[in-house]
DSSP file (Angstrom, degrees, kcal/mol; ACC not computed):
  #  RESIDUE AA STRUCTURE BP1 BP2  ACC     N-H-->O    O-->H-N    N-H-->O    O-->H-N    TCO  KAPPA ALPHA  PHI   PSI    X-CA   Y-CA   Z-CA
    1    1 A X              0   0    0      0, 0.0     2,-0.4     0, 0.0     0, 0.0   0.000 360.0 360.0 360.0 150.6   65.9   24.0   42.8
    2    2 A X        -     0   0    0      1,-0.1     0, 0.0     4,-0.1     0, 0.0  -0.878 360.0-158.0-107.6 118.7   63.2   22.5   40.6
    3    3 A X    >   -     0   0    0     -2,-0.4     3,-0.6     1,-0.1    -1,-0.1   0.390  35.1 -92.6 -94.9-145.8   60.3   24.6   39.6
    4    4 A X  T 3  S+     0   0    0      1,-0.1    11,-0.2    11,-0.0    -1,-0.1   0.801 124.4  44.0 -83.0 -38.8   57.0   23.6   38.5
    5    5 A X  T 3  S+     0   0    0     10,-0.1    -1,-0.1     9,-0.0     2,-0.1   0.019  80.0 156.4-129.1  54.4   57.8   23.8   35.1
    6    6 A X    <   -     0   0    0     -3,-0.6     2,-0.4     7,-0.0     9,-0.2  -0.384  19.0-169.4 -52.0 142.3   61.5   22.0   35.0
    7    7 A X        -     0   0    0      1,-0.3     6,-0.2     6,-0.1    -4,-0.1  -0.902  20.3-113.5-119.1 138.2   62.3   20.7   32.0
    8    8 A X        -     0   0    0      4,-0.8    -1,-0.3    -2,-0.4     5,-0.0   0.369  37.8 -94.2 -44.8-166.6   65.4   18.3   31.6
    9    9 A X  S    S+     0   0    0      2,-0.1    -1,-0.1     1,-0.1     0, 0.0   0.319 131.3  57.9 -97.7  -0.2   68.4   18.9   29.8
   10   10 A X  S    S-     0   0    0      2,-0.1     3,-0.1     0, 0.0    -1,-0.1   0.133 122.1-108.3 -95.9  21.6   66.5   17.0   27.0
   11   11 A X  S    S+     0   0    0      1,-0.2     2,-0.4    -4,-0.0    -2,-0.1   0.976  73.0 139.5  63.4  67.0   63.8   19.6   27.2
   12   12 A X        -     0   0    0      4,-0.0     2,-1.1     3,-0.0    -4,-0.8  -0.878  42.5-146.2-147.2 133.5   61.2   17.3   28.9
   13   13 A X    >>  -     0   0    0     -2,-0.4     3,-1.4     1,-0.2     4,-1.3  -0.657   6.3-154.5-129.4 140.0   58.9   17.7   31.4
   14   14 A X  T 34 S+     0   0    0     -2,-1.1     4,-0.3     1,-0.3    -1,-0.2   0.405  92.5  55.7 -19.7 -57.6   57.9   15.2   33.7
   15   15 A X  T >4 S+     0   0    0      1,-0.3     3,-1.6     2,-0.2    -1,-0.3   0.773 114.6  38.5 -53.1 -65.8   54.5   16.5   34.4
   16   16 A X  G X> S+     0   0    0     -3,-1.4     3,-3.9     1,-0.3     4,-1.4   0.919 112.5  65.7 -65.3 -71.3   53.5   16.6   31.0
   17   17 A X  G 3< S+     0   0    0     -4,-1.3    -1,-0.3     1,-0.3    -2,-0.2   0.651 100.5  41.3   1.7 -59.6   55.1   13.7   30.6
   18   18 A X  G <4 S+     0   0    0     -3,-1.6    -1,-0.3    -4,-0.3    -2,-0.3   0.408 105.7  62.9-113.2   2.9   53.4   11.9   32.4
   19   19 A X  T <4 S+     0   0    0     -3,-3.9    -2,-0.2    -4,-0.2    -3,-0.2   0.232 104.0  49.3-100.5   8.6   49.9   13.1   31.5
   20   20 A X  S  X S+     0   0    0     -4,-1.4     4,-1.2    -5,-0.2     3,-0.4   0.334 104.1  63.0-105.4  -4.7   50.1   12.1   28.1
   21   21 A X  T  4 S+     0   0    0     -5,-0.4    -2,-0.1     1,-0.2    -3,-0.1   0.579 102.4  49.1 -75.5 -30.3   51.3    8.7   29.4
   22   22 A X  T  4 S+     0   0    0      1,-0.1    -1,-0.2     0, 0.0    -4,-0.1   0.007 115.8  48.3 -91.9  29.5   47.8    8.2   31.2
   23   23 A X  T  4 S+     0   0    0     -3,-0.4    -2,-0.2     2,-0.1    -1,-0.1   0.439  82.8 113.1-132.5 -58.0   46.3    9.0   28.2
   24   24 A X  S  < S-     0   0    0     -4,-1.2     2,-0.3     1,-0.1    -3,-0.1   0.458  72.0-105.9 -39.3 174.6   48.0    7.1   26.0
   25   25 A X        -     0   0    0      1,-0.1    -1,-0.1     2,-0.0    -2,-0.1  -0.717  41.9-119.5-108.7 144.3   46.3    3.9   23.7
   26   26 A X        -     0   0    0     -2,-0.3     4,-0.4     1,-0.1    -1,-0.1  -0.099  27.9-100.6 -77.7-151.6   47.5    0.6   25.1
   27   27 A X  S  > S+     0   0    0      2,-0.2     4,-1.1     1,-0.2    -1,-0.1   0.578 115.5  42.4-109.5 -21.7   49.2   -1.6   23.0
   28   28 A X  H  > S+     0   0    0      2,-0.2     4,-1.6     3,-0.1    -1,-0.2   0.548 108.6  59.9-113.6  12.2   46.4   -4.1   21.9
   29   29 A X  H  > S+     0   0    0      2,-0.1     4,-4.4     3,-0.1     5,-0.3   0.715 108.3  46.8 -82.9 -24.4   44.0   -1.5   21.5
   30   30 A X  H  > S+     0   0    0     -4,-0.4     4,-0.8     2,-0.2     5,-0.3   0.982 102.9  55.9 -52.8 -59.0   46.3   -0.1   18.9
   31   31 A X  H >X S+     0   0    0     -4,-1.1     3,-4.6     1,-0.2     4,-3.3   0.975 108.7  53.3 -45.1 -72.4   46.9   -2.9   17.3
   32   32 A X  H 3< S+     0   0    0     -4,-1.6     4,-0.2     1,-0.2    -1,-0.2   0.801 117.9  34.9 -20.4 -49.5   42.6   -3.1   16.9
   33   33 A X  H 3< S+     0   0    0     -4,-4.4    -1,-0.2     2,-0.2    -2,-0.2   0.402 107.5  63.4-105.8  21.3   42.1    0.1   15.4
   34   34 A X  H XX S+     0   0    0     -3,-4.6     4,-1.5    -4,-0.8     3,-1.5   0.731 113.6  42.9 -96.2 -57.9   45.6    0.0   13.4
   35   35 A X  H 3X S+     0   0    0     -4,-3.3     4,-1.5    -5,-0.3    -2,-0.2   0.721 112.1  58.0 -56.2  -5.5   43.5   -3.2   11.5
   36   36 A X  H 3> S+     0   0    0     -5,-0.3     4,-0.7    -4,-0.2    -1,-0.2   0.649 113.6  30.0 -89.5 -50.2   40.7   -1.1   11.6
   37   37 A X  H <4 S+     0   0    0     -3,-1.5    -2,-0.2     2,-0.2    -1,-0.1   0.522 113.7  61.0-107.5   4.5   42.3    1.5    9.7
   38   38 A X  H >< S+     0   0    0     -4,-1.5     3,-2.5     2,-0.1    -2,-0.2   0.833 107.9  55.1 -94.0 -64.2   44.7   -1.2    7.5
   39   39 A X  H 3< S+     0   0    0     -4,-1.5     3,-0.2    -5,-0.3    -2,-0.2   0.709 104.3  49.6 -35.3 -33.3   40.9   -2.5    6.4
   40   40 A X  T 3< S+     0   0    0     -4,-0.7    -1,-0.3     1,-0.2    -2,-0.1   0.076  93.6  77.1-108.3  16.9   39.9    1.0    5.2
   41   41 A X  S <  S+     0   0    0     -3,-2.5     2,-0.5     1,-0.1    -1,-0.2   0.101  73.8 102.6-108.9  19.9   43.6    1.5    2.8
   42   42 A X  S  > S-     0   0    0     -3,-0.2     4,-2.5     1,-0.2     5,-0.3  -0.766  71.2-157.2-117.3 104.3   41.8   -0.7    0.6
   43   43 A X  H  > S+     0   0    0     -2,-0.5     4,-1.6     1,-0.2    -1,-0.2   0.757  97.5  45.0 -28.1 -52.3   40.2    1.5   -2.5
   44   44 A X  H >> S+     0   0    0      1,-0.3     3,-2.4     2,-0.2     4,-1.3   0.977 113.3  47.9 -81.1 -67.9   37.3   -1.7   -3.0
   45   45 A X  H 3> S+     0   0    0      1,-0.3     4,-3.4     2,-0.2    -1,-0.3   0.856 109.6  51.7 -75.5 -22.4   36.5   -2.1    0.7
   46   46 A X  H 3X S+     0   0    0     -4,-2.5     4,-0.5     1,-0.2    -1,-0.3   0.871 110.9  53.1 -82.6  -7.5   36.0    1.9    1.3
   47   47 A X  H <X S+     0   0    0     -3,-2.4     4,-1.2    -4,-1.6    -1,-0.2   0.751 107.0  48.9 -59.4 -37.7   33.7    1.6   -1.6
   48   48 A X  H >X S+     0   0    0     -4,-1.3     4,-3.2     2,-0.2     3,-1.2   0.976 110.3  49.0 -23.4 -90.5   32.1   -0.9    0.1
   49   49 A X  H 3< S+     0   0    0     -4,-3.4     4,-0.3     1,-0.2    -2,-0.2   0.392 109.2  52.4 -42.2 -17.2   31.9    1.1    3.1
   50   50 A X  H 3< S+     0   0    0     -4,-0.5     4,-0.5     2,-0.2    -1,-0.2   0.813 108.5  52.3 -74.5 -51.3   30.6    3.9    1.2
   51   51 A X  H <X S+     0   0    0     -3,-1.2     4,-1.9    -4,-1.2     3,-0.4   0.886 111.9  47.5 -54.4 -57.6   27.8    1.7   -0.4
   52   52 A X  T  < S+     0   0    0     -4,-3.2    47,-0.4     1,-0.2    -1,-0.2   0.933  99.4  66.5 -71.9 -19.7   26.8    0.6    2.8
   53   53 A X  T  4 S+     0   0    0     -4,-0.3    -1,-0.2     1,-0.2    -2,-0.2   0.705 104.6  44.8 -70.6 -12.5   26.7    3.6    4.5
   54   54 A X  T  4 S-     0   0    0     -4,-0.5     2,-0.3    -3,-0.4    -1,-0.2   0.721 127.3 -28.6 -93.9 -14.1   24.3    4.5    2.7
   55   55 A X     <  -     0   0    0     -4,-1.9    -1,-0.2    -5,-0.1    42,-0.1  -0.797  65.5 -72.2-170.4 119.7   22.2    1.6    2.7
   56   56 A X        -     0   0    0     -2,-0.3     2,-0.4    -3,-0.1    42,-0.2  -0.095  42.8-177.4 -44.9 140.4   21.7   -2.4    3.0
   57   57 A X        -     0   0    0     40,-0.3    40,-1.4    -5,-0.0     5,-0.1  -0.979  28.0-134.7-144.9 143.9   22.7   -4.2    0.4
   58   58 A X  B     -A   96   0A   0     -2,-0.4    38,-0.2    38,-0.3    36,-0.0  -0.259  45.0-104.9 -73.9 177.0   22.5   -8.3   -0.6
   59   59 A X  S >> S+     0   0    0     36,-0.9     4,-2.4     3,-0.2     3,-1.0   0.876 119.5  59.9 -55.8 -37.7   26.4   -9.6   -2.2
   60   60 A X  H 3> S+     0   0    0      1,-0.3     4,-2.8     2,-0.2     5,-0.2   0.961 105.0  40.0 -56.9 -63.2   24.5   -9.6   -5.7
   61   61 A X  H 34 S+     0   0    0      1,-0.3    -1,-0.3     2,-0.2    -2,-0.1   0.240 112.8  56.2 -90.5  22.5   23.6   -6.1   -5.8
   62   62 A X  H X> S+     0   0    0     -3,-1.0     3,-2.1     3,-0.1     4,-1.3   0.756 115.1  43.0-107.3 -42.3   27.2   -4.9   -4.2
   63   63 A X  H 3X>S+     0   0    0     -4,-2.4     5,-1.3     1,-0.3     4,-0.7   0.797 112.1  50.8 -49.0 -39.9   28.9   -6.7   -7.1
   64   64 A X  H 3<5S+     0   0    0     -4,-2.8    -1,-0.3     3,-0.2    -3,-0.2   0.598 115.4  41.5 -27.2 -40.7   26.5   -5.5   -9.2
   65   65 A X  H <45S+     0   0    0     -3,-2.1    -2,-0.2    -5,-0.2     2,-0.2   0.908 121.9  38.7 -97.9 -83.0   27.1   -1.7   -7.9
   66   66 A X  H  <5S-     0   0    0     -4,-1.3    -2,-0.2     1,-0.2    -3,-0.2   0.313 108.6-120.8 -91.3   5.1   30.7   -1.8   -7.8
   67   67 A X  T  <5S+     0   0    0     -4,-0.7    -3,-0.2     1,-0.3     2,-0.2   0.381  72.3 119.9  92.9   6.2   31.3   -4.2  -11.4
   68   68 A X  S   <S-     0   0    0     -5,-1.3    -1,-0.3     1,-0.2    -3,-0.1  -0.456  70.3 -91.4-119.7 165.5   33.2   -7.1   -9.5
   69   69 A X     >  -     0   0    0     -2,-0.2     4,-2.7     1,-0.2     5,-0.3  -0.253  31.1-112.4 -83.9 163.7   32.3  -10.6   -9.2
   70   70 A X  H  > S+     0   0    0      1,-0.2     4,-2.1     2,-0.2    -1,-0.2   0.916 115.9  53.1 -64.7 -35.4   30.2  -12.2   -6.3
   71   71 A X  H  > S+     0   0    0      2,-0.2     4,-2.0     1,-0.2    -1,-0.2   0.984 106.4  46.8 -71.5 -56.2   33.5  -14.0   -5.1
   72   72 A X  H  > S+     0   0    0      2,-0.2     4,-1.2     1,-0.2     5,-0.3   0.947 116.0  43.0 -55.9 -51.5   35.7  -11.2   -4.9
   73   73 A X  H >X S+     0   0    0     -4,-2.7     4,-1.4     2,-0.2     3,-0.8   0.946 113.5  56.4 -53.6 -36.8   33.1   -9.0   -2.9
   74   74 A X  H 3X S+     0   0    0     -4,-2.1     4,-0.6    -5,-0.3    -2,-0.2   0.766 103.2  53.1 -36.8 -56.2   32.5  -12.2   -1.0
   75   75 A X  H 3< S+     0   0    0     -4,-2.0    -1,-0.2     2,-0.2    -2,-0.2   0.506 115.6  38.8 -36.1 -39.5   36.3  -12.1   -0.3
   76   76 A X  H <X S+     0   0    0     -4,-1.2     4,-1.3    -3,-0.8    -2,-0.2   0.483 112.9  52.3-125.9 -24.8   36.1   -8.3    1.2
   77   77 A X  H  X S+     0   0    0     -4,-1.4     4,-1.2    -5,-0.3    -2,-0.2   0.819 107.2  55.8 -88.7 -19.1   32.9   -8.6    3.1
   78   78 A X  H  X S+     0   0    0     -4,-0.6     4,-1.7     2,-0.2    -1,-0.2   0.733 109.8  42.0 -74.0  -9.3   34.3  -11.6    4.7
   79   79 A X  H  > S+     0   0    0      2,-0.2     4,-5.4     1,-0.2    -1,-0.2   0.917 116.3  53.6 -89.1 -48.2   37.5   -9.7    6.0
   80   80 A X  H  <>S+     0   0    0     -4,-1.3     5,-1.8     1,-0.2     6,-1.6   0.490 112.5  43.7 -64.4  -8.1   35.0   -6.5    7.0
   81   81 A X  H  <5S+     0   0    0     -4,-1.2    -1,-0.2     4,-0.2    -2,-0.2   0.793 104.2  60.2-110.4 -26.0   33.0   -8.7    8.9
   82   82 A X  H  <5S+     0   0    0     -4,-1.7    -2,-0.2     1,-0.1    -3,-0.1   0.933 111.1  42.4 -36.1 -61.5   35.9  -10.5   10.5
   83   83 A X  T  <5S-     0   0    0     -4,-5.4    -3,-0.2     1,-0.1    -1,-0.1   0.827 122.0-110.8 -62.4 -21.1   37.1   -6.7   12.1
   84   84 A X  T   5S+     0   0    0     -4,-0.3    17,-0.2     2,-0.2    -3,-0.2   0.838  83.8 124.0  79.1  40.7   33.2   -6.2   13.0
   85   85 A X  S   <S+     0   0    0     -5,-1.8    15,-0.8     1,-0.2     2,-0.4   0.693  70.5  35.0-114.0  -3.6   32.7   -3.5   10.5
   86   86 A X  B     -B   99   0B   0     -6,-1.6     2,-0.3    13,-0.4    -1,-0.2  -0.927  68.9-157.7-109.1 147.5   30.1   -5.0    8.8
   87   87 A X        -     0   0    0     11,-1.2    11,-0.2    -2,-0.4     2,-0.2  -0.960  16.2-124.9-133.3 165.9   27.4   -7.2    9.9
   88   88 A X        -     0   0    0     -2,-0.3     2,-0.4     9,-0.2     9,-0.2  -0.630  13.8-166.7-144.6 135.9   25.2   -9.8    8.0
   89   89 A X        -     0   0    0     -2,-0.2     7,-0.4     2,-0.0     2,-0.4  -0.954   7.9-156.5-101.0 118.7   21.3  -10.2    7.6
   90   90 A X        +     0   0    0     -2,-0.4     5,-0.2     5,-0.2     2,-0.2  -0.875  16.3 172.7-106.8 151.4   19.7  -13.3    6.3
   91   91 A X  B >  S-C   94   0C   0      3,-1.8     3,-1.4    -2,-0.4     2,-0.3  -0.777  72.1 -55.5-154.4  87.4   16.1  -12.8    4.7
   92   92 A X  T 3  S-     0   0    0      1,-0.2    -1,-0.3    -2,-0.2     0, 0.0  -0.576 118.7 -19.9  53.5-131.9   15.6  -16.5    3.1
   93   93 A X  T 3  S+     0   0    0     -2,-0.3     2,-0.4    -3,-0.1    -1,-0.2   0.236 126.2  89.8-108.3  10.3   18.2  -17.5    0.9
   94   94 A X  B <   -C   91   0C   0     -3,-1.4    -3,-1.8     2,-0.0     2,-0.6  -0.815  60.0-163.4-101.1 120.0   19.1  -13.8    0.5
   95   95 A X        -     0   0    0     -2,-0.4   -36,-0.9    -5,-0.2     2,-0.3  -0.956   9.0-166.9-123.7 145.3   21.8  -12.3    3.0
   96   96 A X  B     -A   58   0A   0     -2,-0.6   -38,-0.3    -7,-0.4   -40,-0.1  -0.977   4.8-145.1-127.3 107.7   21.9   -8.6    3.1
   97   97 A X        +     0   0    0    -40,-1.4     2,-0.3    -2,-0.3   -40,-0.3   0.630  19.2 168.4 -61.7-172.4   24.7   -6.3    4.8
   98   98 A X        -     0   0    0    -11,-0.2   -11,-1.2   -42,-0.2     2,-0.3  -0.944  47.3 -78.5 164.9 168.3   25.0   -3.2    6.6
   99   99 A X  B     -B   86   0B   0    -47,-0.4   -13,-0.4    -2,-0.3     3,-0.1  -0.709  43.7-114.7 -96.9 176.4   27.8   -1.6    8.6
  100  100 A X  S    S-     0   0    0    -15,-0.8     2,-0.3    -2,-0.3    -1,-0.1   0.959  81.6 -29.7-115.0 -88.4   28.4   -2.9   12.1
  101  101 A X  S >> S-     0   0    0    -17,-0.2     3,-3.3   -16,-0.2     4,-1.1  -0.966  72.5 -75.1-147.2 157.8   27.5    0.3   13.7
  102  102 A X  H 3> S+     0   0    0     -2,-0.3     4,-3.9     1,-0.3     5,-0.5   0.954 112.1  70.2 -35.6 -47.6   27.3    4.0   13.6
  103  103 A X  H 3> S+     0   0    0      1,-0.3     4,-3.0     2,-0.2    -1,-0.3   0.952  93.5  50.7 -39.6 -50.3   30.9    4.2   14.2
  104  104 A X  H <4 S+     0   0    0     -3,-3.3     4,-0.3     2,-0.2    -1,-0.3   0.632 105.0  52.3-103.5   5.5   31.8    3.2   11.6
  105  105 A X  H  X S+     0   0    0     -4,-1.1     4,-1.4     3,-0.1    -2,-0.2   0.540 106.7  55.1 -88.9   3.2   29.9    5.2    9.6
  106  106 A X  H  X S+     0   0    0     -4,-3.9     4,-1.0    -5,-0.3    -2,-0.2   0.874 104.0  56.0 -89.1 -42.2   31.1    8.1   11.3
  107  107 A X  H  X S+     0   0    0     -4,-3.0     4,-1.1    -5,-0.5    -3,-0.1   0.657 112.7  46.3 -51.1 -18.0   34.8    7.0   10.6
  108  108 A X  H  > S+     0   0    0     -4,-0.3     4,-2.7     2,-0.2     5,-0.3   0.935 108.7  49.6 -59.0 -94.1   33.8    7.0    7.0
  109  109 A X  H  < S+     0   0    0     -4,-1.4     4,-0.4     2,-0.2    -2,-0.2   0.376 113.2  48.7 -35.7 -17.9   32.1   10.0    7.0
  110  110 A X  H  X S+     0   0    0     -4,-1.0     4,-2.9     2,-0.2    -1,-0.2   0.856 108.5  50.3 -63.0 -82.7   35.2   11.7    8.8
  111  111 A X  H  X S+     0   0    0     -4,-1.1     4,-1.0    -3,-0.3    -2,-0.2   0.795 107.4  55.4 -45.5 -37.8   37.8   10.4    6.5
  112  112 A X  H >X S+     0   0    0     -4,-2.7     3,-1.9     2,-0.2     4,-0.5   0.984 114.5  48.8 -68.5 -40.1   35.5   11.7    3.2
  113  113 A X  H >> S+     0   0    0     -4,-0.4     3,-3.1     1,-0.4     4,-2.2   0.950 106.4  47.2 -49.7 -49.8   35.7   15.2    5.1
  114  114 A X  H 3< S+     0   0    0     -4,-2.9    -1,-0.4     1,-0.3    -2,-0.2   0.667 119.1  39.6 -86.5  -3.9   38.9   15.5    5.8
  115  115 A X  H << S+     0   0    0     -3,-1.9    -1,-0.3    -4,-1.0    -2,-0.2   0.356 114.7  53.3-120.0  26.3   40.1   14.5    2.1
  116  116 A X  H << S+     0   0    0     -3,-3.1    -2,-0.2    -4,-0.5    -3,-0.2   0.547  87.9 112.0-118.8  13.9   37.3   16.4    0.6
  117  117 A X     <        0   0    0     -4,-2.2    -3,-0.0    -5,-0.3    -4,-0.0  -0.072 360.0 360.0 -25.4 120.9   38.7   19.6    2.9
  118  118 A X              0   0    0      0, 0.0    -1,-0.1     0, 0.0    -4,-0.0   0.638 360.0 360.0-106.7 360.0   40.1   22.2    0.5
């Protein structure tokens, strides 16, 4: 007879089973925060993201900050604003940047922790 806490012969059991199955992430949210987190395996954009977490900043003065040309930053904010980590200001012929939302400065801020964790 089969108790409450049968296990297979592959050592698995249903119950469990099948609460980590309601749990689980569907398949196109995965995909969303696997680009999410494919956006942030790039050394220039978490530098980015670093810069912005701390602050707004126009294109000039992130090229400026981080030594790279207005096209190339241009290039990386365009990808970060595609995923909706970043978001855009305009102030006259000046547009000025930010992250998206707190979120993603908390994913930031997370990720510095945990790799500056000794």
């Amino acid at each position: 007879m089969r108790g409450m806490d049968f296990q297979d012969e592959r050592g698995l059991d249903p119950a469990r089973v099948a609460q980590a199955a309601s749990r689980l992430l569907g398949p196109a949210e995965a995909d969303d925060l696997a680009e999410t987190f494919e956006a942030l395996a790039d050394p220039t954009r978490v530098r980015l993201v670093s810069a912005l977490a701390e602050m707004e900043l126009s294109v000039g003065e992130l090229a400026e900050l981080l030594g790279m040309s207005i096209s190339a930053i241009s290039h990386q904010l365009r990808l970060l604003r595609r995923l909706r980590l970043v978001k855009r200001r305009r102030e006259g012929k000046r547009i000025y940047y930010a992250l998206d939302d707190e979120h993603i400065a908390n994913i930031y801020r997370c990720g510095l922790d945990h790799v500056r964790h000794n």
